[in-house]
C-alpha positions in Angstrom: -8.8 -101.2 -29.8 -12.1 -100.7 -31.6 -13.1 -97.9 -28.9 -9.6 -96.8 -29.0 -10.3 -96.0 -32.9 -13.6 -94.5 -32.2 -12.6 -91.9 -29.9 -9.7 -91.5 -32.4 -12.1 -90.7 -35.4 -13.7 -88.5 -33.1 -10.5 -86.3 -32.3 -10.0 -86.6 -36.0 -13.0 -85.3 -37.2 -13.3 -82.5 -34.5 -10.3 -80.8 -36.8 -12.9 -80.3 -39.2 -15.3 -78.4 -37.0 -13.1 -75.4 -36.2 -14.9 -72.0 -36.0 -13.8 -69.6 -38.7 -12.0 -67.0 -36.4 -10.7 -63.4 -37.4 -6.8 -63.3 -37.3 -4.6 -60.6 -36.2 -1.0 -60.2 -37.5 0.2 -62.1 -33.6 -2.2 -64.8 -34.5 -1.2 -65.9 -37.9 1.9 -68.6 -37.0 0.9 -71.7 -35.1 4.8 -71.8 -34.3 4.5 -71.6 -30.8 1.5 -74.1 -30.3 3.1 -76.6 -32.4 6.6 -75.9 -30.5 5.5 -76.8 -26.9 3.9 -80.1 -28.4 7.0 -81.5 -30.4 9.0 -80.5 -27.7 6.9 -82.6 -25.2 7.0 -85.2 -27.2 10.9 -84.9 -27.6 11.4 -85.1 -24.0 8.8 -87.6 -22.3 11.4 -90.0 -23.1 10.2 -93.9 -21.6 7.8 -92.1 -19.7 5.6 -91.3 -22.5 3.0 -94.2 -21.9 -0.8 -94.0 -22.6 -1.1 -92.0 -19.2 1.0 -88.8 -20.7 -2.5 -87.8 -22.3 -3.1 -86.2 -19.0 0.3 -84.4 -19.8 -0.7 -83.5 -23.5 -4.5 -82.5 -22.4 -3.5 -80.0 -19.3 -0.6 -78.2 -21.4 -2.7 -77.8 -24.2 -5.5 -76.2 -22.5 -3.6 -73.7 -20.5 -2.0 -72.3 -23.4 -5.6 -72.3 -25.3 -7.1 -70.6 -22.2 -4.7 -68.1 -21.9 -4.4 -66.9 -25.6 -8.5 -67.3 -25.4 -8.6 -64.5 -22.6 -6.3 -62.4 -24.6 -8.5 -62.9 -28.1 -11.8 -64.3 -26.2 -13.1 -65.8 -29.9 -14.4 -68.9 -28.1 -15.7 -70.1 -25.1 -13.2 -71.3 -22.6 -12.2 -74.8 -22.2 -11.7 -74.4 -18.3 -10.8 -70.9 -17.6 -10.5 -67.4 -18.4 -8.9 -64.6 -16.7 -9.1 -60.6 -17.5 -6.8 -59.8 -20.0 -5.7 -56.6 -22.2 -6.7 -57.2 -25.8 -3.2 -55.6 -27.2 -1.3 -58.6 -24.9 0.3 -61.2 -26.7 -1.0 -64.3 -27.5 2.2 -65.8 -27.9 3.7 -64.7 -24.1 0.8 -65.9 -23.1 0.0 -69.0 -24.3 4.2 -70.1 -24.4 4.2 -69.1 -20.0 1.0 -70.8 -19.3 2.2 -74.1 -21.3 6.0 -74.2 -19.6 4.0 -73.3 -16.2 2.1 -76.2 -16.6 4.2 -79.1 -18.4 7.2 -78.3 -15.9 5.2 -78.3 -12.9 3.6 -81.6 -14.4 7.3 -82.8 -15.2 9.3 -82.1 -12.7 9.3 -85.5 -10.7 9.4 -87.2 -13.8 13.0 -89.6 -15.0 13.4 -87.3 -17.6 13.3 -84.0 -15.8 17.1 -83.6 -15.7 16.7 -83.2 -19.7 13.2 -81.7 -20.1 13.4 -79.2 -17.5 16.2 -77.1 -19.6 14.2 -77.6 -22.7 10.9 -76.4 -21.6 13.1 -73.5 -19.9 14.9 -72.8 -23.2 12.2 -72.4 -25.6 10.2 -70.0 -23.3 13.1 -68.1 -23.6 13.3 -68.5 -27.3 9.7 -67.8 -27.7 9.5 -64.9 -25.6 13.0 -63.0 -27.2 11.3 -61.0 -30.0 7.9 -59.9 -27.9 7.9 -56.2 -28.0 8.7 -55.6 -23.9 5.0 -54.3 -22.5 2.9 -56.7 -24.4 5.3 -59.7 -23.7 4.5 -59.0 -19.7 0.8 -59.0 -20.2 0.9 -61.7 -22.0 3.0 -63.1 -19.5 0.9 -62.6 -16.7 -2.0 -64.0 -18.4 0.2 -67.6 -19.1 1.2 -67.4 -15.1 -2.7 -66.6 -14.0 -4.2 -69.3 -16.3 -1.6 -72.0 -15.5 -1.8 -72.2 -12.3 -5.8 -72.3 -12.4 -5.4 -75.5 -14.8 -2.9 -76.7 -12.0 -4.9 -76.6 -9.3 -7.7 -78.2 -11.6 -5.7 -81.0 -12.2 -4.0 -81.1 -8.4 -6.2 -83.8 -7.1 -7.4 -85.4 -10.6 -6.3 -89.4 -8.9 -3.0 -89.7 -10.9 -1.0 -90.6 -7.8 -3.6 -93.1 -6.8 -2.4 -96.2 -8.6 -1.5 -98.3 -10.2 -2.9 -100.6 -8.2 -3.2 -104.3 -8.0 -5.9 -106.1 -10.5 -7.3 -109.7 -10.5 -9.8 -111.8 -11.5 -10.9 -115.7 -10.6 -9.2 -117.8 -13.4 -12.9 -118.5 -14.9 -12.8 -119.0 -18.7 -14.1 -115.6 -20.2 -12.2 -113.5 -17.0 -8.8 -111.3 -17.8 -5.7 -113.6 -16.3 -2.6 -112.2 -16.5 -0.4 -113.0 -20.0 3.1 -112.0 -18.5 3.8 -107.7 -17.7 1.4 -107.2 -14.8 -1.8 -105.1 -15.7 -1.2 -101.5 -16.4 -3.1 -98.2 -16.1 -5.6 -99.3 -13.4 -5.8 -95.9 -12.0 -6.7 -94.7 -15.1 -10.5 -95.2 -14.9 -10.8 -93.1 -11.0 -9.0 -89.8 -12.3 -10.7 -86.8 -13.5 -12.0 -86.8 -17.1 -11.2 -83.5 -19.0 -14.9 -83.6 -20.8 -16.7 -85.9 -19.2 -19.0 -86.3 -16.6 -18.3 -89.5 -15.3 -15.5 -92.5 -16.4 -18.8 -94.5 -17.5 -20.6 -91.9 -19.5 -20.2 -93.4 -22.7 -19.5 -97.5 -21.4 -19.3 -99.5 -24.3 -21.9 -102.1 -23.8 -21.1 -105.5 -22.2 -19.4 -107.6 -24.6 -21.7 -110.6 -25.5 -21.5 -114.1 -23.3 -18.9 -116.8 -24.4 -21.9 -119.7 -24.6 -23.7 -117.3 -27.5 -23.7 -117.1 -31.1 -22.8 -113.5 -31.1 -19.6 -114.5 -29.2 -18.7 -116.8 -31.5 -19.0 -114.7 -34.4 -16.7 -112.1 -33.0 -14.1 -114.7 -32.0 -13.7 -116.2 -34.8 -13.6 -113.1 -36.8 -10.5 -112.2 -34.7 -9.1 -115.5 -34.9 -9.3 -115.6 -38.3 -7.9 -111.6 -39.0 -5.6 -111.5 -36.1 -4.0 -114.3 -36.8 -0.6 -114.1 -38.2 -0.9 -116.6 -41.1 -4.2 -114.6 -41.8 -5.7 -115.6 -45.3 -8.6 -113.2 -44.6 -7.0 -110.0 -43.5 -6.1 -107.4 -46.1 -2.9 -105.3 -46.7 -5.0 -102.1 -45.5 -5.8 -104.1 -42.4 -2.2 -105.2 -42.0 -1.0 -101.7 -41.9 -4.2 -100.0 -39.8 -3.0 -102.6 -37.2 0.7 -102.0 -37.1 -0.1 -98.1 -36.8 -1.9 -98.3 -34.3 0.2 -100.6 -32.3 3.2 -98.7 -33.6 5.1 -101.4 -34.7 7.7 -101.8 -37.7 5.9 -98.7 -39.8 6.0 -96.2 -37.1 7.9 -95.6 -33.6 5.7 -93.3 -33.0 2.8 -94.2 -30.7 -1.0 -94.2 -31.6 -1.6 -90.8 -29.2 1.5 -88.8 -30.9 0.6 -89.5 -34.3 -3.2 -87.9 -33.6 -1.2 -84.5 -32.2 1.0 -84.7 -35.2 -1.6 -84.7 -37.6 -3.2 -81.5 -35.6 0.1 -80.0 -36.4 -0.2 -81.4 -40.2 -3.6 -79.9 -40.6 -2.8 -76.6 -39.1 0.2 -75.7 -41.8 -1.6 -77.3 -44.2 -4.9 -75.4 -43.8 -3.1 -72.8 -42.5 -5.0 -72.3 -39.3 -4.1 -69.7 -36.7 -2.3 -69.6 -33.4 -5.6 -69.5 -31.3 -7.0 -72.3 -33.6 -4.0 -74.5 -33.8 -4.1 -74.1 -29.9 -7.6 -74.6 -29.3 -7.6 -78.4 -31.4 -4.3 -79.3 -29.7 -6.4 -78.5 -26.4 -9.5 -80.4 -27.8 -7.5 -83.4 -29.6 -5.8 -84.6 -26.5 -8.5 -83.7 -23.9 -10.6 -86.1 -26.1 -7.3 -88.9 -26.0 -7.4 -89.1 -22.7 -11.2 -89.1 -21.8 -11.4 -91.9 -24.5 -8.8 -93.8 -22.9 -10.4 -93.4 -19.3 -13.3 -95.3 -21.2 -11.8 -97.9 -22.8 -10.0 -98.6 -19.4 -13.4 -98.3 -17.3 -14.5 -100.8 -19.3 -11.7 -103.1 -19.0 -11.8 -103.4 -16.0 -15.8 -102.9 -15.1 -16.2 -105.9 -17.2 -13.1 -107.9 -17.0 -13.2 -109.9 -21.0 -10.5 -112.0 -21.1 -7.9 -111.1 -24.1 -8.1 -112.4 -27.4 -4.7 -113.9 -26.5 -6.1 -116.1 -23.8 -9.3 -116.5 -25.6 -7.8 -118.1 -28.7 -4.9 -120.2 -27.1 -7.6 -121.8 -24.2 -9.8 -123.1 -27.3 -6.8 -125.0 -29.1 
Protein backbone atom coordinates (compact mmCIF):
# COMPACT_ATOMS: atom_id res chain seq x y z
CA UNK A 1 0.00 0.00 0.00
CA UNK A 2 2.84 2.35 0.93
CA UNK A 3 3.73 2.76 -2.96
CA UNK A 4 0.16 2.81 -3.61
CA UNK A 5 0.06 6.07 -1.23
CA UNK A 6 3.10 7.43 -2.82
CA UNK A 7 2.07 7.58 -6.32
CA UNK A 8 -1.23 8.87 -4.68
CA UNK A 9 0.48 11.91 -3.06
CA UNK A 10 1.97 12.42 -6.22
CA UNK A 11 -1.35 12.73 -8.30
CA UNK A 12 -2.35 14.79 -5.33
CA UNK A 13 0.12 17.22 -5.39
CA UNK A 14 0.27 17.54 -9.22
CA UNK A 15 -3.28 19.55 -8.66
CA UNK A 16 -1.24 22.10 -7.27
CA UNK A 17 1.18 22.56 -10.17
CA UNK A 18 -1.47 23.65 -12.78
CA UNK A 19 -0.23 26.41 -15.24
CA UNK A 20 -2.21 29.58 -14.87
CA UNK A 21 -4.07 29.51 -18.28
CA UNK A 22 -6.12 32.41 -20.01
CA UNK A 23 -9.84 31.54 -20.07
CA UNK A 24 -12.33 32.22 -22.66
CA UNK A 25 -16.12 32.48 -22.04
CA UNK A 26 -16.35 28.29 -23.65
CA UNK A 27 -13.67 27.53 -21.19
CA UNK A 28 -14.99 28.73 -17.80
CA UNK A 29 -17.32 25.48 -16.64
CA UNK A 30 -15.52 22.28 -16.00
CA UNK A 31 -19.20 20.69 -16.49
CA UNK A 32 -18.39 18.69 -19.20
CA UNK A 33 -14.87 17.19 -17.91
CA UNK A 34 -16.34 16.44 -14.72
CA UNK A 35 -19.60 14.83 -16.50
CA UNK A 36 -17.78 12.12 -18.51
CA UNK A 37 -15.87 11.16 -15.28
CA UNK A 38 -18.92 10.71 -12.85
CA UNK A 39 -20.67 9.22 -15.45
CA UNK A 40 -17.89 6.50 -15.91
CA UNK A 41 -17.81 5.97 -12.63
CA UNK A 42 -21.71 5.44 -12.55
CA UNK A 43 -21.56 2.91 -15.08
CA UNK A 44 -18.39 0.59 -14.61
CA UNK A 45 -20.56 -1.24 -12.39
CA UNK A 46 -18.47 -4.69 -10.86
CA UNK A 47 -16.12 -4.10 -13.55
CA UNK A 48 -14.62 -1.16 -11.98
CA UNK A 49 -11.45 -2.96 -10.51
CA UNK A 50 -7.94 -1.49 -10.20
CA UNK A 51 -7.47 -2.20 -14.03
CA UNK A 52 -10.27 0.57 -15.10
CA UNK A 53 -7.35 3.14 -14.56
CA UNK A 54 -6.56 2.24 -18.05
CA UNK A 55 -10.25 3.23 -18.71
CA UNK A 56 -10.01 6.59 -16.62
CA UNK A 57 -6.35 7.42 -18.10
CA UNK A 58 -7.33 6.96 -22.06
CA UNK A 59 -10.73 8.93 -21.69
CA UNK A 60 -9.26 11.58 -19.95
CA UNK A 61 -6.58 12.25 -22.32
CA UNK A 62 -8.55 12.29 -25.39
CA UNK A 63 -10.75 14.81 -24.21
CA UNK A 64 -7.54 16.90 -22.86
CA UNK A 65 -5.90 16.45 -26.36
CA UNK A 66 -8.71 17.44 -28.21
CA UNK A 67 -9.71 20.65 -26.29
CA UNK A 68 -5.65 21.32 -26.18
CA UNK A 69 -5.66 21.43 -30.08
CA UNK A 70 -8.54 23.73 -30.03
CA UNK A 71 -6.86 26.14 -27.14
CA UNK A 72 -3.09 24.76 -27.66
CA UNK A 73 -2.16 26.36 -23.96
CA UNK A 74 -0.05 23.30 -23.19
CA UNK A 75 1.84 20.75 -24.60
CA UNK A 76 0.06 17.67 -25.64
CA UNK A 77 -0.21 14.63 -23.47
CA UNK A 78 -0.17 12.26 -26.61
CA UNK A 79 -1.53 14.13 -29.54
CA UNK A 80 -2.56 17.03 -31.32
CA UNK A 81 -4.40 17.54 -34.39
CA UNK A 82 -5.08 20.93 -36.55
CA UNK A 83 -7.79 22.69 -35.27
CA UNK A 84 -9.76 26.11 -35.78
CA UNK A 85 -9.27 28.29 -32.66
CA UNK A 86 -13.16 29.49 -32.72
CA UNK A 87 -14.13 25.45 -32.35
CA UNK A 88 -15.48 24.38 -29.32
CA UNK A 89 -13.79 23.03 -26.57
CA UNK A 90 -16.74 21.46 -25.26
CA UNK A 91 -17.76 19.34 -28.83
CA UNK A 92 -14.57 18.53 -28.82
CA UNK A 93 -13.45 17.31 -25.76
CA UNK A 94 -17.31 15.58 -24.93
CA UNK A 95 -16.80 13.41 -28.86
CA UNK A 96 -13.34 12.46 -28.28
CA UNK A 97 -14.17 11.12 -24.54
CA UNK A 98 -17.55 9.02 -25.70
CA UNK A 99 -15.26 7.94 -28.79
CA UNK A 100 -12.97 6.57 -26.54
CA UNK A 101 -14.82 5.13 -23.28
CA UNK A 102 -17.47 3.37 -25.64
CA UNK A 103 -15.10 1.91 -27.84
CA UNK A 104 -13.14 0.88 -24.54
CA UNK A 105 -16.65 -0.26 -23.12
CA UNK A 106 -18.33 -1.94 -25.44
CA UNK A 107 -17.38 -5.67 -24.63
CA UNK A 108 -17.67 -4.79 -21.16
CA UNK A 109 -20.94 -6.64 -18.63
CA UNK A 110 -22.09 -3.37 -18.24
CA UNK A 111 -22.36 -2.22 -21.84
CA UNK A 112 -26.10 -2.85 -22.14
CA UNK A 113 -26.45 0.15 -19.45
CA UNK A 114 -23.31 2.30 -20.25
CA UNK A 115 -23.55 2.40 -23.79
CA UNK A 116 -27.00 4.53 -23.70
CA UNK A 117 -25.50 6.71 -21.01
CA UNK A 118 -22.30 7.68 -22.69
CA UNK A 119 -24.65 8.13 -25.92
CA UNK A 120 -27.07 10.32 -23.93
CA UNK A 121 -24.87 12.89 -22.46
CA UNK A 122 -23.02 13.46 -25.81
CA UNK A 123 -26.25 14.40 -26.83
CA UNK A 124 -26.90 16.48 -23.89
CA UNK A 125 -23.63 18.08 -24.01
CA UNK A 126 -23.58 18.82 -27.58
CA UNK A 127 -27.57 20.41 -27.66
CA UNK A 128 -26.72 24.07 -26.94
CA UNK A 129 -23.29 24.33 -29.22
CA UNK A 130 -23.97 26.98 -31.67
CA UNK A 131 -24.18 24.52 -35.11
CA UNK A 132 -20.62 25.46 -36.98
CA UNK A 133 -18.47 25.43 -33.99
CA UNK A 134 -20.18 22.27 -32.45
CA UNK A 135 -18.90 20.35 -35.89
CA UNK A 136 -15.40 21.56 -35.51
CA UNK A 137 -15.26 20.80 -32.44
CA UNK A 138 -16.64 17.64 -33.26
CA UNK A 139 -14.32 16.64 -35.73
CA UNK A 140 -11.46 17.46 -33.53
CA UNK A 141 -13.10 14.78 -30.54
CA UNK A 142 -13.46 12.07 -33.65
CA UNK A 143 -9.66 12.90 -35.01
CA UNK A 144 -8.10 12.87 -31.50
CA UNK A 145 -10.01 9.80 -30.25
CA UNK A 146 -9.30 7.53 -32.52
CA UNK A 147 -5.39 8.43 -32.39
CA UNK A 148 -5.57 7.67 -28.46
CA UNK A 149 -7.29 4.37 -29.66
CA UNK A 150 -5.00 3.22 -31.73
CA UNK A 151 -2.31 4.21 -28.95
CA UNK A 152 -3.88 2.05 -26.64
CA UNK A 153 -4.91 -0.82 -29.39
CA UNK A 154 -2.11 -3.12 -28.49
CA UNK A 155 -1.17 -1.72 -24.88
CA UNK A 156 -1.30 -5.87 -23.41
CA UNK A 157 -4.75 -5.60 -21.74
CA UNK A 158 -6.01 -8.75 -23.41
CA UNK A 159 -2.92 -10.55 -22.42
CA UNK A 160 -3.76 -11.87 -19.01
CA UNK A 161 -4.51 -12.55 -16.39
CA UNK A 162 -2.41 -15.25 -16.34
CA UNK A 163 -1.51 -17.93 -13.96
CA UNK A 164 1.13 -16.90 -10.94
CA UNK A 165 3.03 -19.10 -8.52
CA UNK A 166 5.77 -19.40 -6.38
CA UNK A 167 7.64 -22.48 -4.38
CA UNK A 168 5.97 -22.58 -0.93
CA UNK A 169 9.41 -21.16 0.64
CA UNK A 170 8.81 -19.11 3.81
CA UNK A 171 9.26 -15.37 2.57
CA UNK A 172 7.50 -16.45 -1.15
CA UNK A 173 3.73 -15.10 -2.07
CA UNK A 174 1.36 -18.46 -1.57
CA UNK A 175 -1.96 -18.14 -2.40
CA UNK A 176 -4.47 -16.87 0.74
CA UNK A 177 -7.86 -17.98 -0.96
CA UNK A 178 -9.16 -15.62 -4.44
CA UNK A 179 -6.44 -16.63 -7.00
CA UNK A 180 -3.92 -13.75 -7.73
CA UNK A 181 -5.23 -10.85 -9.64
CA UNK A 182 -3.95 -8.32 -12.13
CA UNK A 183 -0.85 -10.16 -13.37
CA UNK A 184 -1.05 -8.66 -16.69
CA UNK A 185 -0.93 -5.61 -15.26
CA UNK A 186 2.90 -5.14 -15.13
CA UNK A 187 3.45 -6.13 -19.43
CA UNK A 188 0.86 -3.34 -20.63
CA UNK A 189 1.82 0.05 -21.79
CA UNK A 190 2.52 2.70 -19.17
CA UNK A 191 0.89 6.06 -19.98
CA UNK A 192 4.21 8.10 -18.64
CA UNK A 193 6.57 5.86 -18.26
CA UNK A 194 9.30 4.42 -19.92
CA UNK A 195 9.36 1.06 -18.74
CA UNK A 196 7.04 -1.07 -15.85
CA UNK A 197 10.47 -0.99 -13.68
CA UNK A 198 11.43 2.68 -13.96
CA UNK A 199 10.83 3.57 -10.65
CA UNK A 200 11.01 -0.34 -8.78
CA UNK A 201 10.77 0.02 -5.34
CA UNK A 202 13.82 -1.57 -3.94
CA UNK A 203 13.95 -5.21 -2.84
CA UNK A 204 12.29 -5.51 0.41
CA UNK A 205 14.91 -6.54 3.02
CA UNK A 206 15.66 -10.53 3.78
CA UNK A 207 13.48 -12.32 6.47
CA UNK A 208 16.87 -13.59 8.53
CA UNK A 209 17.75 -9.53 9.02
CA UNK A 210 17.19 -6.98 11.58
CA UNK A 211 15.65 -4.65 9.07
CA UNK A 212 13.02 -7.32 8.41
CA UNK A 213 12.15 -7.75 11.69
CA UNK A 214 11.63 -4.25 12.35
CA UNK A 215 9.18 -3.77 9.62
CA UNK A 216 7.21 -7.01 10.70
CA UNK A 217 6.67 -6.29 13.80
CA UNK A 218 5.77 -2.82 13.14
CA UNK A 219 2.93 -4.23 10.96
CA UNK A 220 2.08 -6.81 13.41
CA UNK A 221 1.74 -4.59 15.96
CA UNK A 222 -0.42 -1.65 13.81
CA UNK A 223 -2.22 -4.00 11.63
CA UNK A 224 -3.37 -5.91 13.99
CA UNK A 225 -6.93 -5.67 14.94
CA UNK A 226 -6.61 -5.50 18.72
CA UNK A 227 -3.86 -2.80 17.84
CA UNK A 228 -2.84 -0.85 21.16
CA UNK A 229 -0.34 1.05 18.94
CA UNK A 230 -2.29 2.27 16.05
CA UNK A 231 -3.97 5.60 16.16
CA UNK A 232 -7.64 6.73 15.21
CA UNK A 233 -5.99 8.76 12.16
CA UNK A 234 -4.37 5.46 11.17
CA UNK A 235 -7.54 3.59 11.66
CA UNK A 236 -9.33 5.73 9.33
CA UNK A 237 -6.25 6.28 6.59
CA UNK A 238 -6.53 2.43 6.36
CA UNK A 239 -10.15 1.97 5.98
CA UNK A 240 -10.12 4.72 3.07
CA UNK A 241 -7.94 3.40 1.36
CA UNK A 242 -9.22 -0.08 1.48
CA UNK A 243 -12.64 1.44 1.13
CA UNK A 244 -14.18 -0.24 3.85
CA UNK A 245 -17.11 0.84 6.24
CA UNK A 246 -16.22 4.87 5.70
CA UNK A 247 -16.44 4.89 2.08
CA UNK A 248 -17.77 2.46 -0.92
CA UNK A 249 -15.99 4.26 -2.92
CA UNK A 250 -12.62 2.79 -4.05
CA UNK A 251 -9.10 4.33 -3.37
CA UNK A 252 -8.73 5.31 -7.47
CA UNK A 253 -12.35 7.10 -7.55
CA UNK A 254 -11.90 9.06 -4.58
CA UNK A 255 -8.36 10.70 -6.22
CA UNK A 256 -10.71 11.75 -9.50
CA UNK A 257 -13.34 13.02 -7.11
CA UNK A 258 -11.19 15.21 -5.42
CA UNK A 259 -9.83 16.55 -9.01
CA UNK A 260 -13.47 17.32 -9.44
CA UNK A 261 -13.50 18.90 -5.71
CA UNK A 262 -10.53 21.13 -6.45
CA UNK A 263 -11.64 22.23 -9.78
CA UNK A 264 -15.15 23.94 -8.40
CA UNK A 265 -13.52 24.85 -5.51
CA UNK A 266 -10.56 26.68 -7.14
CA UNK A 267 -12.60 27.27 -9.88
CA UNK A 268 -10.30 26.00 -12.51
CA UNK A 269 -11.30 25.95 -16.20
CA UNK A 270 -12.56 23.38 -18.67
CA UNK A 271 -8.98 22.85 -20.29
CA UNK A 272 -7.50 22.75 -16.78
CA UNK A 273 -10.09 20.54 -15.06
CA UNK A 274 -9.42 18.26 -18.27
CA UNK A 275 -5.81 18.38 -18.33
CA UNK A 276 -5.44 17.05 -14.30
CA UNK A 277 -8.28 14.51 -14.93
CA UNK A 278 -5.84 13.37 -17.85
CA UNK A 279 -2.70 13.67 -15.57
CA UNK A 280 -4.43 12.30 -12.22
CA UNK A 281 -5.35 8.94 -13.71
CA UNK A 282 -2.51 8.55 -16.21
CA UNK A 283 -0.35 8.82 -12.98
CA UNK A 284 -3.09 5.93 -11.11
CA UNK A 285 -2.45 3.61 -13.45
CA UNK A 286 1.45 3.96 -14.16
CA UNK A 287 1.68 3.70 -10.23
CA UNK A 288 -0.26 0.77 -10.10
CA UNK A 289 1.80 -0.99 -13.06
CA UNK A 290 4.70 -0.38 -10.35
CA UNK A 291 3.48 -1.57 -7.45
CA UNK A 292 2.38 -4.72 -9.48
CA UNK A 293 5.91 -5.11 -11.26
CA UNK A 294 7.15 -5.28 -8.09
CA UNK A 295 4.84 -7.76 -6.72
CA UNK A 296 5.44 -9.95 -8.73
CA UNK A 297 9.41 -9.30 -9.79
CA UNK A 298 9.98 -9.93 -6.24
CA UNK A 299 7.39 -12.24 -4.96
CA UNK A 300 7.22 -11.03 -0.66
CA UNK A 301 5.02 -13.11 0.82
CA UNK A 302 1.85 -11.04 2.47
CA UNK A 303 1.72 -9.78 5.83
CA UNK A 304 -1.18 -12.24 6.11
CA UNK A 305 0.97 -15.25 5.61
CA UNK A 306 3.91 -13.60 7.24
CA UNK A 307 2.30 -13.09 10.58
CA UNK A 308 0.11 -16.30 10.80
CA UNK A 309 3.41 -18.73 9.82
CA UNK A 310 5.32 -17.12 12.90
CA UNK A 311 2.41 -17.97 15.55
Amino acid sequence: MSLYKTWFVAAAANLMLLSPSIATAADTDPTVAIEWNQTLQATIGGTGGPASTRWFAAMHIAMFDAMNSIARQYTPFRTSVRASSGASLEAAGAQAAHDVIYELMKNQPTAGTALPAYDALLAAQLAGIPPGLRAQGVAVGKAVALRILEWRLNDGVSAGPFPYSLPAIAGLWQPTGAPVGLTQVPLMLPFTLKTNTQFLPRRFPEINTPAYAEDYNEVRLIGSATSATRTAEQTQTAKLFAAFEITSTNIFAVWNNIVRDMALSQHMTLLQTARQYALTNALLFDGLMTSQSGKFIYGLWRPLTAINSAL
